[in-house]
C-alpha positions as CSV (number, residue, x, y, z in Angstrom):
1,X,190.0,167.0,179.3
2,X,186.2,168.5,179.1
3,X,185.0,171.4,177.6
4,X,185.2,174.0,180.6
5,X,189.1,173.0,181.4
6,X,189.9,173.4,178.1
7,X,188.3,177.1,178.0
8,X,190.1,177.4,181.3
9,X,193.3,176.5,180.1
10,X,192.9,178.9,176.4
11,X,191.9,181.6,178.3
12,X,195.2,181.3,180.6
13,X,197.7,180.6,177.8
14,X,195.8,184.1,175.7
15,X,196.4,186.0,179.0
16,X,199.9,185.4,179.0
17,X,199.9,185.2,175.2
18,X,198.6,189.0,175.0
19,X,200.5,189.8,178.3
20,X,197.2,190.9,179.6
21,X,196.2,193.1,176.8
22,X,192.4,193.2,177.1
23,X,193.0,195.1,180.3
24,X,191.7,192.0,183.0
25,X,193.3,189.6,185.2
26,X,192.5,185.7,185.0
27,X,190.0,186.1,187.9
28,X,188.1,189.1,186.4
29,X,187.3,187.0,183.3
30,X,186.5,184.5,185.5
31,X,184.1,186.3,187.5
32,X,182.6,188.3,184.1
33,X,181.9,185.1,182.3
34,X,180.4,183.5,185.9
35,X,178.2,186.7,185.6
36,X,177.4,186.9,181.9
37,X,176.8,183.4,182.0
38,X,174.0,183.6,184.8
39,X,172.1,186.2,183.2
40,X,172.3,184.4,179.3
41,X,171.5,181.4,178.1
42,X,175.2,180.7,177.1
43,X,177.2,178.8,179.2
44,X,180.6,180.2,181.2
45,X,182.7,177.8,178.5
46,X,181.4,179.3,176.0
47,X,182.0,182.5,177.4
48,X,185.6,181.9,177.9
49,X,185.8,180.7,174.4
50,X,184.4,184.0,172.9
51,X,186.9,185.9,175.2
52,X,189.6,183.8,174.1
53,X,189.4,184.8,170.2
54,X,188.4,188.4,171.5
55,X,191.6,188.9,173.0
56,X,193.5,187.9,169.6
57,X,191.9,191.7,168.8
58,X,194.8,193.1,170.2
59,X,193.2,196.7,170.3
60,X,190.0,195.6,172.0
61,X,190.8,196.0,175.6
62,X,188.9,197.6,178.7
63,X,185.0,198.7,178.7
64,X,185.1,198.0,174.9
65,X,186.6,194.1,175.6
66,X,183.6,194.0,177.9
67,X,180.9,195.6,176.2
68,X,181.6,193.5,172.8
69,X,181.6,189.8,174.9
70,X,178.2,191.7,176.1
71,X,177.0,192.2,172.6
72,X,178.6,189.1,171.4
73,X,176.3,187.2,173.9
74,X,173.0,189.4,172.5
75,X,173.5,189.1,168.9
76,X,174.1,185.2,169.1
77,X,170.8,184.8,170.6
78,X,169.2,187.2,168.3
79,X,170.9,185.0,165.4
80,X,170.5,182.0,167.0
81,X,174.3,181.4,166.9
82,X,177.0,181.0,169.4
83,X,178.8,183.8,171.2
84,X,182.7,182.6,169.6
85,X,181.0,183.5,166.2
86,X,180.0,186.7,167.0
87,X,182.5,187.9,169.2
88,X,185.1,186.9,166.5
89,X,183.1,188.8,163.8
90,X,183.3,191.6,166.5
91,X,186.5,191.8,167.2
92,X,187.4,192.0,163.7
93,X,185.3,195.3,163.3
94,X,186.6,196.9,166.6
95,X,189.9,196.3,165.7
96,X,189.7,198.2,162.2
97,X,186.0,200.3,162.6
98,X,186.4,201.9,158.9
99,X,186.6,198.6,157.4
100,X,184.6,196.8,160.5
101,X,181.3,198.5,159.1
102,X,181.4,196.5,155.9
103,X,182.1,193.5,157.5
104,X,179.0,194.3,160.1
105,X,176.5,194.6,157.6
106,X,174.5,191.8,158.1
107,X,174.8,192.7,161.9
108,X,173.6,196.4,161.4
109,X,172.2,196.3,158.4
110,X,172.1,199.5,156.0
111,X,174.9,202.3,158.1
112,X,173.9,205.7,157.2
113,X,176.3,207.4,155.5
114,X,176.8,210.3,158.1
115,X,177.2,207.3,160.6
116,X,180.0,206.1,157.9
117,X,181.4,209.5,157.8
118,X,181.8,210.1,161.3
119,X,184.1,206.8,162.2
120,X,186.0,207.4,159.6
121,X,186.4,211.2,161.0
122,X,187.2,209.7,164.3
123,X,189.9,206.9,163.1
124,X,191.6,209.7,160.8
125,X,191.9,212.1,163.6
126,X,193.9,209.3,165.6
127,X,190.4,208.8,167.9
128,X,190.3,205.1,167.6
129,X,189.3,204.1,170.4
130,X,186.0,206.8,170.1
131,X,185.5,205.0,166.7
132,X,185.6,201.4,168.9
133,X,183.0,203.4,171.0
134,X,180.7,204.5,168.3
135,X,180.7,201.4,166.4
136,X,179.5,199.6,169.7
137,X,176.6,202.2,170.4
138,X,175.7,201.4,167.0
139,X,175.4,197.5,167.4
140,X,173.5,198.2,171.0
141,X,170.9,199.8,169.3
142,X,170.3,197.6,166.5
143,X,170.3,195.0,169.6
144,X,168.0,196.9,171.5
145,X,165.4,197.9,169.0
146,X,164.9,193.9,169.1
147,X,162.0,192.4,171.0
148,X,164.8,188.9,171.9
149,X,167.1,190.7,174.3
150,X,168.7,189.3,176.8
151,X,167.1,190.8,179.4
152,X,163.5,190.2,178.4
């Protein structure tokens, strides 16, 4: 079995797995990593493979699921790395922001305290999912201010 079946066939079996928790069906992840994959130098395998482990991040689901395989697919070009690696280092700091910063210091780099401050205001007043939100607006722009986006 090659490469792209096998991401095929993980990214069924985490569907059912999760029961659909990131929020997408089979043939919107199909049609976002066909996308993603056009517009990056990363192929739609390893696209599928970065959405597989994303969607072991239970709590990552919707625009935030979509915006992090987005990211994921940024900083592993910035770094050099593959998009699995950074969506799986993503994941883990959406899925619990307050200790997710630590964990995304190489990514981010010094957090401001008041930045600190505020997602842990946020995950303490139950907003988790404005926390998830925050913490991504603060990896787009350390992904922005570089000069190896995407998009160039």
């Amino acid at each position: 079995m090659n490469d792209a079946a096998q991401a095929n066939l993980k990214l069924a079996g985490m569907l059912q797995a999760t029961g659909s928790a990131s929020g997408f069906t089979s043939r919107q992840l199909q049609e976002f990593a066909d996308s993603l994959s056009r517009s990056t130098n990363f192929t739609e395998t390893s696209i599928k493979q970065a959405m597989s482990i994303l969607m072991t991040f239970r709590g990552v689901t919707g625009d935030v699921f979509t915006r992090a395989i987005e990211l994921s697919a940024d900083y592993a070009k910035l770094t050099g790395g593959d998009v699995a690696t950074a969506a799986r280092m993503f994941g883990r700091a959406l899925e619990d922001p307050v200790n997710g910063l630590g964990a995304l210091r190489r990514a981010l780099g010094a957090v401001h305290p008041e930045q600190k401050k505020y997602i842990e205001d946020l995950v303490a007043a139950g907003r988790l999912e404005d926390a998830r939100a925050e913490l991504l607006k603060m990896l787009d722009q350390t992904v922005e201010k570089t000069p190896t986006k995407i998009d160039d």
